[in-house]
VMD Tcl script that builds the backbone (N, CA, C; Angstrom):
set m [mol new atoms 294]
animate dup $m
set s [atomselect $m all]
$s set {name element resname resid chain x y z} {
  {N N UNK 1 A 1.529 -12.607 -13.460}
  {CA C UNK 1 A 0.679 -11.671 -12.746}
  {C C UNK 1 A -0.516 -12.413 -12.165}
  {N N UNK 2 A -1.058 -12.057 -10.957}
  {CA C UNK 2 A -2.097 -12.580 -10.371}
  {C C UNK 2 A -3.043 -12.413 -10.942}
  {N N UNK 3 A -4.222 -13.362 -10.970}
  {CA C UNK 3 A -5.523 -12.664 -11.459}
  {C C UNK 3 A -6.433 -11.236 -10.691}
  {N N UNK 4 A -6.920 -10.817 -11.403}
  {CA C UNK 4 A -7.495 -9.594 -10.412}
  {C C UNK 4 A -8.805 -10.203 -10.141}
  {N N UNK 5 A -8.983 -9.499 -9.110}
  {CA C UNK 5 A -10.131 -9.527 -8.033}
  {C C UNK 5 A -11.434 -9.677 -8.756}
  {N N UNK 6 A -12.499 -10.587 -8.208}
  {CA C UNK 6 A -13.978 -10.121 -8.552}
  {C C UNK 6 A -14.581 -8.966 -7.534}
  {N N UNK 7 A -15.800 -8.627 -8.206}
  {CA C UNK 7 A -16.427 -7.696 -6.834}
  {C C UNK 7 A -16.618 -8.660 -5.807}
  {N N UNK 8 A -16.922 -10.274 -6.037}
  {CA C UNK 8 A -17.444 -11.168 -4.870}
  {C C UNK 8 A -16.920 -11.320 -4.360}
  {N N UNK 9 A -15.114 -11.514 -4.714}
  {CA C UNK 9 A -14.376 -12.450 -3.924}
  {C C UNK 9 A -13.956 -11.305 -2.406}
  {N N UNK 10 A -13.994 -12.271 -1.238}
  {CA C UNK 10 A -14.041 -12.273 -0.122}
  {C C UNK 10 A -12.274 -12.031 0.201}
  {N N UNK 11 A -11.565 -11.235 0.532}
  {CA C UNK 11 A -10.355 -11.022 1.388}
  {C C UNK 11 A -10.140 -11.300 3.001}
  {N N UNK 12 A -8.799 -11.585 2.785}
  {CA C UNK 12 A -8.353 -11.796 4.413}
  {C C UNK 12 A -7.788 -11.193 5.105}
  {N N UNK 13 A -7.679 -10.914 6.255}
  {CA C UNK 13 A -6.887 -9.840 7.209}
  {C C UNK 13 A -5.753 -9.889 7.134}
  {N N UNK 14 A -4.964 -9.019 6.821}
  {CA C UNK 14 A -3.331 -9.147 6.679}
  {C C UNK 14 A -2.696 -9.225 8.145}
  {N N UNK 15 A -1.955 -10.236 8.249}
  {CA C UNK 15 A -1.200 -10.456 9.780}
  {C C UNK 15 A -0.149 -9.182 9.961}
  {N N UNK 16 A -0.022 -8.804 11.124}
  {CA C UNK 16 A 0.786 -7.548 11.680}
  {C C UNK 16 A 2.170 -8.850 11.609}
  {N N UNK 17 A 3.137 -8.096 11.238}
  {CA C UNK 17 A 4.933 -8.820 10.703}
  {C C UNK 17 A 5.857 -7.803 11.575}
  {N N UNK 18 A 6.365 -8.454 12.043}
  {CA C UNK 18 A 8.002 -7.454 12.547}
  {C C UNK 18 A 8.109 -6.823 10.991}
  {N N UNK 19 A 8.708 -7.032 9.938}
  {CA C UNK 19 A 8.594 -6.599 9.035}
  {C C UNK 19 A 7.511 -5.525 8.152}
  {N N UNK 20 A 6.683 -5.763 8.726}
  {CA C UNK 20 A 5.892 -4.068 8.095}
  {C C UNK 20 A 5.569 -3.647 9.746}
  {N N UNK 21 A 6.060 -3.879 10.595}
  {CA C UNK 21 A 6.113 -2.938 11.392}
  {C C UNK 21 A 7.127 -1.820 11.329}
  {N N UNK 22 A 8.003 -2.945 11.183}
  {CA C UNK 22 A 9.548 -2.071 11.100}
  {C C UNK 22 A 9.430 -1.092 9.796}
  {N N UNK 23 A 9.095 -1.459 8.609}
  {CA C UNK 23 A 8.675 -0.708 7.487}
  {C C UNK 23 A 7.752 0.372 7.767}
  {N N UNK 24 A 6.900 0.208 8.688}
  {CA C UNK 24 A 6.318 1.357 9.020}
  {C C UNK 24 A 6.812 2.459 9.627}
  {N N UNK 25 A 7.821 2.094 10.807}
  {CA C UNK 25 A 8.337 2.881 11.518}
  {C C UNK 25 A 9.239 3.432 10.439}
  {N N UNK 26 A 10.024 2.518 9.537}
  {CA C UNK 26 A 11.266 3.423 8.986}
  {C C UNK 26 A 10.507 4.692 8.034}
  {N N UNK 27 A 9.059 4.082 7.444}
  {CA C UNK 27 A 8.475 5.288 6.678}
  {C C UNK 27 A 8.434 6.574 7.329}
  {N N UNK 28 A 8.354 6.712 8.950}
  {CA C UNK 28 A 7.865 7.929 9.568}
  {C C UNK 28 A 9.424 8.309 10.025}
  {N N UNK 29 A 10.017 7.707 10.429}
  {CA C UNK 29 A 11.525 8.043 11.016}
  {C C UNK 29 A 12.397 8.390 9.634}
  {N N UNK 30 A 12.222 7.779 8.933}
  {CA C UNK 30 A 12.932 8.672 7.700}
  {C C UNK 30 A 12.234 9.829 7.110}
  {N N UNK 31 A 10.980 10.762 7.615}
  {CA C UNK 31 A 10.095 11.263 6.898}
  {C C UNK 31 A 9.244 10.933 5.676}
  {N N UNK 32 A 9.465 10.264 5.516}
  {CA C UNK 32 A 8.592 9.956 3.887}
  {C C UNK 32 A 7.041 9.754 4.391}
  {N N UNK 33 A 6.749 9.710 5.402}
  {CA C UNK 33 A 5.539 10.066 5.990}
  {C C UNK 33 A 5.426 10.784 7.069}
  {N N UNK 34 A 4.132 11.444 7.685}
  {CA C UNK 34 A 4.590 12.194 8.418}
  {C C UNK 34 A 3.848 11.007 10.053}
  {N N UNK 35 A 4.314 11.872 11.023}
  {CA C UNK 35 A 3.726 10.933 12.478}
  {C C UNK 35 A 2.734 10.852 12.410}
  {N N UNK 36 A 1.857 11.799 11.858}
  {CA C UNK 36 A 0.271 11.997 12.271}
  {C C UNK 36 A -0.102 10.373 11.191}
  {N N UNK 37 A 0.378 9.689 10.248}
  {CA C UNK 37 A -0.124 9.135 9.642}
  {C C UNK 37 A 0.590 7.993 9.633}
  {N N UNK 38 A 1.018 7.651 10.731}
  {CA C UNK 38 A 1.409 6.350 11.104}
  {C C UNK 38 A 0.650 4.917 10.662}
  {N N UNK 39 A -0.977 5.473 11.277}
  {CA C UNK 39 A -1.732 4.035 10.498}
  {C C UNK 39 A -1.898 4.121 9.195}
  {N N UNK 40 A -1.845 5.156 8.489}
  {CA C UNK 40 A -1.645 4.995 7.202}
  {C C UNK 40 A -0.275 4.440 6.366}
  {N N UNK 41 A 0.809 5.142 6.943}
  {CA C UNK 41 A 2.103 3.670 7.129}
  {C C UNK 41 A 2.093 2.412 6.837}
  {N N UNK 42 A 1.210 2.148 8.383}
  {CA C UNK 42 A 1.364 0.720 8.693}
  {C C UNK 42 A 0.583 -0.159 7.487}
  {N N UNK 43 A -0.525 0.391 6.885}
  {CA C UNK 43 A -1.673 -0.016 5.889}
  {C C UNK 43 A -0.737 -0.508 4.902}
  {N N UNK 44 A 0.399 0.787 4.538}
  {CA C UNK 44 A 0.946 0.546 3.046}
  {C C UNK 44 A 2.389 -0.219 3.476}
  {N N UNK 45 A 2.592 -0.621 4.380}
  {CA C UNK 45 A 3.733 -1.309 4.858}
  {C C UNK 45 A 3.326 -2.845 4.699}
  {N N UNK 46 A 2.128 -3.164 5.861}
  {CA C UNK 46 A 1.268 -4.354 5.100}
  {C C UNK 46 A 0.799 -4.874 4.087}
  {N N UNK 47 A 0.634 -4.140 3.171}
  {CA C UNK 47 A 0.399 -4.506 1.945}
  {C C UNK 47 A 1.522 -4.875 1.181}
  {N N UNK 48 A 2.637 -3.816 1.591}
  {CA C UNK 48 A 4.073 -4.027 0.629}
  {C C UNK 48 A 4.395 -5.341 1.284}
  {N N UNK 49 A 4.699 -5.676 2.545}
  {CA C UNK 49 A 5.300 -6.733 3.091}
  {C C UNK 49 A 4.183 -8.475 2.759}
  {N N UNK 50 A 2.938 -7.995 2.185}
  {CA C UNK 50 A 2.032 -9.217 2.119}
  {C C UNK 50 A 1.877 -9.217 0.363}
  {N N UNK 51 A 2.780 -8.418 -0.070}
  {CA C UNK 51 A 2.729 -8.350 -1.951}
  {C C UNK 51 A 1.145 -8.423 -2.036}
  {N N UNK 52 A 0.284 -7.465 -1.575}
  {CA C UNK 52 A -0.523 -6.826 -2.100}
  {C C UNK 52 A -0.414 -6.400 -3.612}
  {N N UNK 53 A -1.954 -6.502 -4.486}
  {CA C UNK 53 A -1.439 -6.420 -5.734}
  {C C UNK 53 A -2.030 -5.004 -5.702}
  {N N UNK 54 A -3.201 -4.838 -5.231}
  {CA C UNK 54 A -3.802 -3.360 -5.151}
  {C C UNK 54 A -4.437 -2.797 -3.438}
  {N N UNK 55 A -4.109 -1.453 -3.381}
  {CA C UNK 55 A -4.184 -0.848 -1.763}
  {C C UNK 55 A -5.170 0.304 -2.549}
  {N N UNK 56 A -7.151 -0.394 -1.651}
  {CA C UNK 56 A -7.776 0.692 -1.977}
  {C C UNK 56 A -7.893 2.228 -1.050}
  {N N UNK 57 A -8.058 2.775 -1.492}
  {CA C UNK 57 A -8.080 4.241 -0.421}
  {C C UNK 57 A -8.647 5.570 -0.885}
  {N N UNK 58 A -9.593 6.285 -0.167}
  {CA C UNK 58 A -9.884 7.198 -0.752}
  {C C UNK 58 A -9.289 8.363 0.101}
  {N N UNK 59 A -7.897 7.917 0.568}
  {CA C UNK 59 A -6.970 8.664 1.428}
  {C C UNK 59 A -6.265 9.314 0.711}
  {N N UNK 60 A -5.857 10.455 0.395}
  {CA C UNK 60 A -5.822 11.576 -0.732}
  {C C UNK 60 A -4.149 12.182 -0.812}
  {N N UNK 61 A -5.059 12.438 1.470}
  {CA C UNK 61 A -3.847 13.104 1.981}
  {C C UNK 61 A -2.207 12.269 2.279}
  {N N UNK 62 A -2.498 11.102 2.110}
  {CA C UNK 62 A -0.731 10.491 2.659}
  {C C UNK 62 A -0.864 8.959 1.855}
  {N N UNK 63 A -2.471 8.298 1.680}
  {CA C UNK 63 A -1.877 7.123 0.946}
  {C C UNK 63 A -2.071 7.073 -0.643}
  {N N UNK 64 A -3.466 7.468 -1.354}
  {CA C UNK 64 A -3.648 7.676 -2.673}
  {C C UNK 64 A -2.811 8.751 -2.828}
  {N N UNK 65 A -1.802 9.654 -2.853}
  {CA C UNK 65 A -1.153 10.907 -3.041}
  {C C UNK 65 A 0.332 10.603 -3.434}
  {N N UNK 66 A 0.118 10.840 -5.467}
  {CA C UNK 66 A 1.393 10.390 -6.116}
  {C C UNK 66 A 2.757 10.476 -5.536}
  {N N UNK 67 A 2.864 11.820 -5.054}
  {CA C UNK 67 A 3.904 12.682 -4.273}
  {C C UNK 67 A 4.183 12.252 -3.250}
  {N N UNK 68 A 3.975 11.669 -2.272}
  {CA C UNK 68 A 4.191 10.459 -1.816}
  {C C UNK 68 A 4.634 9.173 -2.108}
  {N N UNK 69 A 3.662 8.587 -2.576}
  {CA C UNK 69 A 3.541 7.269 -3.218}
  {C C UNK 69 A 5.247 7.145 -4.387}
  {N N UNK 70 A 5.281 8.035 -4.294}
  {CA C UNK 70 A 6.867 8.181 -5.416}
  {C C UNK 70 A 8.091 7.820 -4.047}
  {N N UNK 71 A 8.099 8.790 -3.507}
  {CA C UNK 71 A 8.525 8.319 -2.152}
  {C C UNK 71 A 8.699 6.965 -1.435}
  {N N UNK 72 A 7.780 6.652 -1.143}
  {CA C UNK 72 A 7.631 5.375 -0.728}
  {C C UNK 72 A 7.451 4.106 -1.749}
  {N N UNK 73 A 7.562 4.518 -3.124}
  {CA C UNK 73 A 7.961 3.634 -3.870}
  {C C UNK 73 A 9.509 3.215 -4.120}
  {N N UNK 74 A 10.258 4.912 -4.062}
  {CA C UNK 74 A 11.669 4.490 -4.055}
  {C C UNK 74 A 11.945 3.672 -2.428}
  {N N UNK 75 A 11.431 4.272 -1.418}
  {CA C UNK 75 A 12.038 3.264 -0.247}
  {C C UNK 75 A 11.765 1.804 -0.369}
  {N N UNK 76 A 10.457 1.316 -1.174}
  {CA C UNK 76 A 10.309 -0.503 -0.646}
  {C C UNK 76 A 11.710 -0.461 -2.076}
  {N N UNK 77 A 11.559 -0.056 -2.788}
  {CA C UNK 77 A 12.607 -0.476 -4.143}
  {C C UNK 77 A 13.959 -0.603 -3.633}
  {N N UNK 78 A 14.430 0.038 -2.890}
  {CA C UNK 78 A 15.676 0.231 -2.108}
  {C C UNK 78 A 15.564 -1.228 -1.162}
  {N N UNK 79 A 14.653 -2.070 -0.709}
  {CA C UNK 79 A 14.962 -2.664 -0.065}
  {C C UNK 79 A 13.930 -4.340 -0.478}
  {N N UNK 80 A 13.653 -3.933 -1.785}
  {CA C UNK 80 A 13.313 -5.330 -2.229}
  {C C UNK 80 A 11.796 -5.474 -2.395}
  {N N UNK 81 A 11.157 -5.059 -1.972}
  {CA C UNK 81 A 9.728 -4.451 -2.141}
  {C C UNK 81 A 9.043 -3.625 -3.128}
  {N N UNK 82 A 8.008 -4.075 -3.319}
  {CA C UNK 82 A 7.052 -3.355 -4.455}
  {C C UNK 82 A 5.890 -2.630 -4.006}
  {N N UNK 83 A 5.299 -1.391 -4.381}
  {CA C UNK 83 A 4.321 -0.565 -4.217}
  {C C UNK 83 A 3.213 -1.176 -4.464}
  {N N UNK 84 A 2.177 -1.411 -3.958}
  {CA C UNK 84 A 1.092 -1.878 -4.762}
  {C C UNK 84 A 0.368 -0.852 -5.377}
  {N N UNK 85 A -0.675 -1.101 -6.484}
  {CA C UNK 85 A -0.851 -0.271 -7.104}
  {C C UNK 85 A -2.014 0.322 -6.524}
  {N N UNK 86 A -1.802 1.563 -5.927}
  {CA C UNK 86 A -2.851 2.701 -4.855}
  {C C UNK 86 A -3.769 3.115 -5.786}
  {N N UNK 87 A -5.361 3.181 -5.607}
  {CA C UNK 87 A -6.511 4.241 -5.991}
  {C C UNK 87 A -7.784 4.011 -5.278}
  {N N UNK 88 A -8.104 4.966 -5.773}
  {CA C UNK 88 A -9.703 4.785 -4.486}
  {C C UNK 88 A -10.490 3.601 -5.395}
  {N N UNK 89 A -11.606 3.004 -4.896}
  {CA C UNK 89 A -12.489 1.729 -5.379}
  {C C UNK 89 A -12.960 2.126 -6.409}
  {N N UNK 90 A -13.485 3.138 -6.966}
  {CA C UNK 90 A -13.708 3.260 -8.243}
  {C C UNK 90 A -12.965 3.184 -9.018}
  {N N UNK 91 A -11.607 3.812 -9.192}
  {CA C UNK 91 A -10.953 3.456 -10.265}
  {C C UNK 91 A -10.114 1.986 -10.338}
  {N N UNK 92 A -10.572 0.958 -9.435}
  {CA C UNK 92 A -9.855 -0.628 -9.656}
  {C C UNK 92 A -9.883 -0.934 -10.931}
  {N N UNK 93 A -9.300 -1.376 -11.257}
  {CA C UNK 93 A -9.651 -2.428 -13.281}
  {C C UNK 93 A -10.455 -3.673 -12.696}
  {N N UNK 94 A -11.616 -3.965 -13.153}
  {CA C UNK 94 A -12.330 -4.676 -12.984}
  {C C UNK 94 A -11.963 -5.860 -14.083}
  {N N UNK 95 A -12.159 -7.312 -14.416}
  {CA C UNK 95 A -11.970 -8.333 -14.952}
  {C C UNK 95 A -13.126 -7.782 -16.582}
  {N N UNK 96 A -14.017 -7.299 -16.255}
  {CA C UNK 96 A -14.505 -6.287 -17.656}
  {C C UNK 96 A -14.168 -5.687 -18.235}
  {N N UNK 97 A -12.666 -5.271 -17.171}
  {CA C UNK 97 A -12.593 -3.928 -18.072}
  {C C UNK 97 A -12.034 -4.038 -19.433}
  {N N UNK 98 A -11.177 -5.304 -19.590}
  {CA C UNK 98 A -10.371 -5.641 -20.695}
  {C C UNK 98 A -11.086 -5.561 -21.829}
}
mol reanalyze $m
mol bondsrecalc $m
mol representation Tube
mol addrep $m
């Protein structure tokens, strides 16, 4: 397992991939998301396709939202991919928390 994050450490822009593009599109064309939330898609497509270890969000409606997130956990599983683990910034596990 990776180490987790400090509050300091600095992140990098995830590169746009044929691959979480295409992951994005298949999320909305298969329904498991809806159109209106395409960039929210593309967010959790990037992350799945860049093995993101955690996707923060205080997005309720389509990306923090289990009922979903179940969804789109069985689709990356179906195709080799892992969910990262979704919650808004407060609830991250901090390197304290242990």
């Amino acid at each position: 397992m990776r180490p987790m994050l400090s509050g300091s450490r600095r992140t990098q822009p995830l590169s746009l991939t044929p691959q979480a593009a295409d992951l994005a599109t298949l999320m909305i064309t298969q329904n498991i998301m809806p159109v209106k939330a395409a960039e929210d898609a593309l967010h959790i497509a990037l992350a799945a396709v860049h093995q993101v270890d955690f996707l923060l969000s205080w997005n309720f409606k389509h990306i923090a939202n289990p009922v979903i997130q179940a969804k789109i956990a069985a689709k990356l599983n179906s195709i080799g991919l892992a969910l990262p683990f979704i919650c808004p910034p407060e609830e991250l596990p901090r390197e304290d928390d242990e």
